[in-house]
C-alpha distance (Angstrom), angle and dihedral (degrees) to the residues before:
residue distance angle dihedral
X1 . . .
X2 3.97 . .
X3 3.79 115.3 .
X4 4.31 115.3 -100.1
X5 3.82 109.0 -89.9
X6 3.72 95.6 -125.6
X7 3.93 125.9 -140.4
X8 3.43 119.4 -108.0
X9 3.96 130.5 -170.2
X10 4.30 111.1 -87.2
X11 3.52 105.6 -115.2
X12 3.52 129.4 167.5
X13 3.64 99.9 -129.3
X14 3.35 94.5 54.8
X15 4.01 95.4 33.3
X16 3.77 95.8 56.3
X17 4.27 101.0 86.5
X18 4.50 82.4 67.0
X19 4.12 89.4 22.0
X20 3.34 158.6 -94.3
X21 3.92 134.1 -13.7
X22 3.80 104.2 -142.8
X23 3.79 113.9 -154.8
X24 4.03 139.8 98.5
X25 3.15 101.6 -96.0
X26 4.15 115.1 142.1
X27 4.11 120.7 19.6
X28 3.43 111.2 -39.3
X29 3.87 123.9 -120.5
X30 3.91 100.4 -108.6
X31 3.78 138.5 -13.3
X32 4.07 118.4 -117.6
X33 3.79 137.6 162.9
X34 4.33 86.9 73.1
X35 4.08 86.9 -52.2
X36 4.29 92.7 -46.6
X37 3.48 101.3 110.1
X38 3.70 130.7 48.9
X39 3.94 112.4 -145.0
X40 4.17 123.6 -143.8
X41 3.96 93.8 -163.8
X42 3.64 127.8 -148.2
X43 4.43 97.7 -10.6
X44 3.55 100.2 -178.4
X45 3.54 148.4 32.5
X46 3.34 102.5 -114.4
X47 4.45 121.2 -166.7
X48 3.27 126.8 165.5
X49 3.91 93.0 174.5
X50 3.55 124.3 -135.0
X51 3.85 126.0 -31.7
X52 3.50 83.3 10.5
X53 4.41 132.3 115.5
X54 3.25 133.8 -156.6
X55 3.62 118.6 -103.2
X56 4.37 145.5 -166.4
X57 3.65 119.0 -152.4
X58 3.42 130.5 162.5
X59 3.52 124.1 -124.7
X60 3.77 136.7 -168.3
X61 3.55 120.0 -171.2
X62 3.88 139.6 179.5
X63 3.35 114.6 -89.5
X64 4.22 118.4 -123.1
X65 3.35 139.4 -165.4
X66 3.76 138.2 -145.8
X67 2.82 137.9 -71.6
X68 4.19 81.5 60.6
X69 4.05 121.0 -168.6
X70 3.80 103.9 -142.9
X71 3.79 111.2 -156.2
X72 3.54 102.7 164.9
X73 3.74 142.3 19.7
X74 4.14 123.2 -171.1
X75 4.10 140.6 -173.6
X76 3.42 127.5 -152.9
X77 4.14 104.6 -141.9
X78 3.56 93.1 -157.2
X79 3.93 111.2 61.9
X80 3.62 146.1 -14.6
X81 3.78 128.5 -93.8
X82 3.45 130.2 -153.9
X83 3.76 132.4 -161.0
X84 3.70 129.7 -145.8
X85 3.63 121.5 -174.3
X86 3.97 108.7 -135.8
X87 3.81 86.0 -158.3
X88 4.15 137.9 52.7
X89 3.76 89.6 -106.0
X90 3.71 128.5 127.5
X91 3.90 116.6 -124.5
X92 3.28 142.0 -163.8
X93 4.46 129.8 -104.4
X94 3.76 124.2 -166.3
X95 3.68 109.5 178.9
X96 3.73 124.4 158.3
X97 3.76 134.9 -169.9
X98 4.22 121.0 -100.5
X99 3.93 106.9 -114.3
X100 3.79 102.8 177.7
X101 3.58 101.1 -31.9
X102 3.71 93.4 -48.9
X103 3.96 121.2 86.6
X104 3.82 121.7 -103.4
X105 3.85 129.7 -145.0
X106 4.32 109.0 -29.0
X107 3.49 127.0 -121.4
X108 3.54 125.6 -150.4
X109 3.78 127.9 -150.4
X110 3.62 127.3 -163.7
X111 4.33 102.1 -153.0
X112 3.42 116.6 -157.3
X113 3.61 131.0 -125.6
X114 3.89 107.9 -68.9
X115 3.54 95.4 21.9
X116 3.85 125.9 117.5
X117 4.07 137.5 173.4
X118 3.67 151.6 -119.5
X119 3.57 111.3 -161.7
X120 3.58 108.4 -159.3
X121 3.71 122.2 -122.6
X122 3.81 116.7 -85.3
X123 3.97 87.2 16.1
X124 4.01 118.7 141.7
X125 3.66 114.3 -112.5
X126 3.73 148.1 -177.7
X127 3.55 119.2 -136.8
X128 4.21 119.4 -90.2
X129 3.91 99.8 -76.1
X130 3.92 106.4 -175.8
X131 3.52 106.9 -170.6
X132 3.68 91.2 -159.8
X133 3.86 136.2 55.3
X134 3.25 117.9 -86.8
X135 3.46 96.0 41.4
X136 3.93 89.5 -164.8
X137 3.39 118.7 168.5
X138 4.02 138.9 -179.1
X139 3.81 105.2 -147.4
X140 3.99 122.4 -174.2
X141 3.71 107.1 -169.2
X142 3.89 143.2 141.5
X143 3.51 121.5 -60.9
X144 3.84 112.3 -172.3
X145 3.88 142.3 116.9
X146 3.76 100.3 -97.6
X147 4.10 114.5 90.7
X148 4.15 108.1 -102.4
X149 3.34 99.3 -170.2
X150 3.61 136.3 94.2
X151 4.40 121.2 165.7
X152 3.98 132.8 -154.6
X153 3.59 118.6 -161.8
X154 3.50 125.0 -166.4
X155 3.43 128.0 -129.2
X156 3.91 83.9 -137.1
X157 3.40 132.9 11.2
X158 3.76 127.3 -100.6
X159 3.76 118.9 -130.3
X160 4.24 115.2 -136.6
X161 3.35 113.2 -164.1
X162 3.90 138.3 174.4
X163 4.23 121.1 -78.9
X164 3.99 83.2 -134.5
């Protein structure tokens, strides 16, 4: 049996080799709105590859709990995708590294209320796992006519389970 993949905190620092942690967290890069809003500028590094737009959808998922089985993990080759919660509700990001083609050991990050993500294209990822109702989720993707979607099964599911 292979050992839990344990949840650790989403940070950007140790988010950024699959993407980036959207959120305000630190000073923010200028004051607008006369001085009443503080502005995060330009969060993620959005690509949607060629003959491809950007997109928003809304999804609502399912919410989980943990311990999670993780069957399967997929990329889409063609663009990013980011997720933004549309709710103050932790969820939960499985990423894992590209060995070959194939997708190496997972990680799992817990983010914190007010956080979001930008998975970067090509980037190994579990499925949207809300671990909250509603689940509800602004996503700005690729739209285009070229498939973006590649999926790993494995042979046995992987167990996620909590850091605590």
């Amino acid at each position: 049996m292979t050992a839990p993949i344990r949840t650790e905190p989403l940070s950007g620092e140790s988010f950024a080799p699959f993407g980036d942690v959207l959120d305000a967290a630190g000073a923010p890069d200028r004051l607008i709105n006369q001085g009443l809003c503080c502005r995060y500028h330009d969060r993620a590094r959005l690509d949607f590859g060629p003959g491809g737009r950007a997109g928003i959808s809304i999804f609502k998922a399912e919410s989980r709990a943990l311990p999670y089985a993780l069957d399967m993990v997929e990329r889409h080759p063609e663009g990013s995708q980011a997720f933004i919660p549309m709710s103050l509700d932790p969820f939960l990001v499985i990423v894992a590294p590209d060995e070959g083609g194939t997708p190496g050991r997972p990680r799992a990050f817990l983010a914190a209320p007010g956080q979001g993500i930008n998975l970067l294209r090509n980037t190994w990822h579990g499925v949207l796992t809300p671990l909250h109702a509603p689940g509800l989720f602004a996503v700005i993707d690729r739209i285009g006519a070229t498939p973006n979607l590649e999926e790993h099964w494995f042979p046995t599911p992987l167990v996620v389970a909590s850091n605590s």
